[in-house]
C-alpha positions in Angstrom: 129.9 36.6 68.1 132.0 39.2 66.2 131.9 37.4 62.6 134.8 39.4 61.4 136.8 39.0 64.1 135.9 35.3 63.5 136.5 35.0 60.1 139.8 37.1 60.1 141.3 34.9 63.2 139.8 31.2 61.0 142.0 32.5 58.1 145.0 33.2 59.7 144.6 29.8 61.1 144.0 28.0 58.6 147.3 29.6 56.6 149.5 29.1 59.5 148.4 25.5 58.9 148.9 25.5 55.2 152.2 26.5 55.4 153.4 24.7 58.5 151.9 21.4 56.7 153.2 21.9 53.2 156.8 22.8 55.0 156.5 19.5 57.6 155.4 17.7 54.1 158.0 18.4 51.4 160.8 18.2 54.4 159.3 14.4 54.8 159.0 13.6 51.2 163.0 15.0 50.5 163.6 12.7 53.6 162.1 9.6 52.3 163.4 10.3 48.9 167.2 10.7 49.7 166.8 7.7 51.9 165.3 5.8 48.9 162.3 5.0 50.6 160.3 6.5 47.7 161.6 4.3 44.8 158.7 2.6 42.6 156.6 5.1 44.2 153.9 7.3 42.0 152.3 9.0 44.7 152.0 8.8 49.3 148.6 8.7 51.2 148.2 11.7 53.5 145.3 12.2 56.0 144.8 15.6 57.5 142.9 15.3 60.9 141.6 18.7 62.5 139.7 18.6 65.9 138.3 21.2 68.4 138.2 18.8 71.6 136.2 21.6 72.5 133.5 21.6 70.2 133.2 17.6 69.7 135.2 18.4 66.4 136.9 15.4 64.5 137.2 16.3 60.7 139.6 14.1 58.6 140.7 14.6 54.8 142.2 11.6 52.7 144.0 12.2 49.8 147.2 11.2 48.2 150.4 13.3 46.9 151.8 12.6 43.8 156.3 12.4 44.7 156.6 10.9 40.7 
C-alpha cells in the first residue's frame, strides 16, 4: 500500500465530505428556520454515519449544532 497515495486520496475525501455536509447542513437549518420549525430551539442533534460496506466499517458521531 502506497501510504501517500493513501493519505492524499483520505484527505481529499474527507474535505469533499466537510464541505458537501456543512453545505447540505446550513441549507437544512435556513430551511427549518424560515419555515419556523426552529422556534424555542437552542441547538439540533446531528449524527454523522460513515461506513466502508467493504471493510465491515460502521462509524457514527453524535453531536449537536447550536441554530440559537
Amino acid at each position: 500500500m502506497d501510504e501517500d497515495t493513501f493519505n492524499m486520496d483520505l484527505r481529499k475525501f474527507l474535505k469533499r465530505v466537510g464541505v458537501t455536509s456543512q453545505r447540505e447542513i446550513e441549507t437544512a437549518v435556513r430551511a427549518a428556520h424560515a419555515a419556523g420549525r426552529l422556534a424555542g430551539k437552542k441547538d439540533v442533534a446531528v449524527k454523522m454515519t460513515l461506513t466502508i460496506d467493504s471493510l465491515g466499517l460502521r462509524h457514527e458521531v453524535n453531536d449537536k449544532i447550536s441554530v440559537a
